[in-house]
C-alpha positions in Angstrom: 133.9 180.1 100.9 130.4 180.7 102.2 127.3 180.5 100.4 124.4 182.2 101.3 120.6 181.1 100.1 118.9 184.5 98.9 116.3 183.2 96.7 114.9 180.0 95.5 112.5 179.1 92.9 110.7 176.5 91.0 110.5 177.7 87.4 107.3 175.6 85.0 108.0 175.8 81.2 106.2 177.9 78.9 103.1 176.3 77.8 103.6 174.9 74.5 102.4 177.2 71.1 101.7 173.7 69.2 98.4 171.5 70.3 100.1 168.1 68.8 102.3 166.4 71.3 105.4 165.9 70.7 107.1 162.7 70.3 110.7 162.2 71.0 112.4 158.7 70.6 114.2 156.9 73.1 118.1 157.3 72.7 120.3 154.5 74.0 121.3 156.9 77.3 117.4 157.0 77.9 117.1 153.3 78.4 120.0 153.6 80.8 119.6 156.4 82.7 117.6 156.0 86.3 114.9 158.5 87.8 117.1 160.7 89.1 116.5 164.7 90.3 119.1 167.5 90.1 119.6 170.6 91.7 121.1 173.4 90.0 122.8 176.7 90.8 123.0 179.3 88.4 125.6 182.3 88.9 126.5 185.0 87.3 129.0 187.6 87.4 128.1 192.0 86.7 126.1 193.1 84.6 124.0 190.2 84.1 120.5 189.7 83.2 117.3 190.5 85.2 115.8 187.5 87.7 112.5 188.0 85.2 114.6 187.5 82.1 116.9 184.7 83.2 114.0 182.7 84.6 111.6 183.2 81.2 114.7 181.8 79.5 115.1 178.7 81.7 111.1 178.1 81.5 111.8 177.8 77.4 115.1 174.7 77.8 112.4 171.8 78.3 110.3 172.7 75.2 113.7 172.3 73.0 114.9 169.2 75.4 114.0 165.8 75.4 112.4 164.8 78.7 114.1 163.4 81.3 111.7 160.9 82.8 112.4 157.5 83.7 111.1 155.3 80.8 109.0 152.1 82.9 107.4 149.4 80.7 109.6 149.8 77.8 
């Protein structure tokens, strides 16, 4: 099966609506886990979403996700 590269993009999250920072504890796969970066393919089969809609909701998944940055000087 061939795959052909149509578009690519790098999508920022949505600035946040809250001017505290948030603080999110170390879980036990945190400590673990190395600096590691991941590509991801998204498809999806007619009638799907718009490009804008699909990419405004994958800007708004790291404001309701824990980081994923390796956790030096623990």
């Amino acid at each position: 099966m061939a795959v052909e590269l149509i578009r690519t993009s790098i999508i920022k999250p949505t600035p946040s609506t809250s001017t505290e920072p948030k603080l999110v504890p170390l879980t036990l796969f945190d400590r673990a886990a190395f600096d590691l970066h991941v590509a991801s393919l998204y498809a999806f089969l007619p009638p799907n979403p718009s490009n804008d809609s699909l990419k405004l909701g994958l800007s708004r998944i790291p404001l309701t996700s824990p980081p994923c940055r390796p956790h030096h000087n623990r």
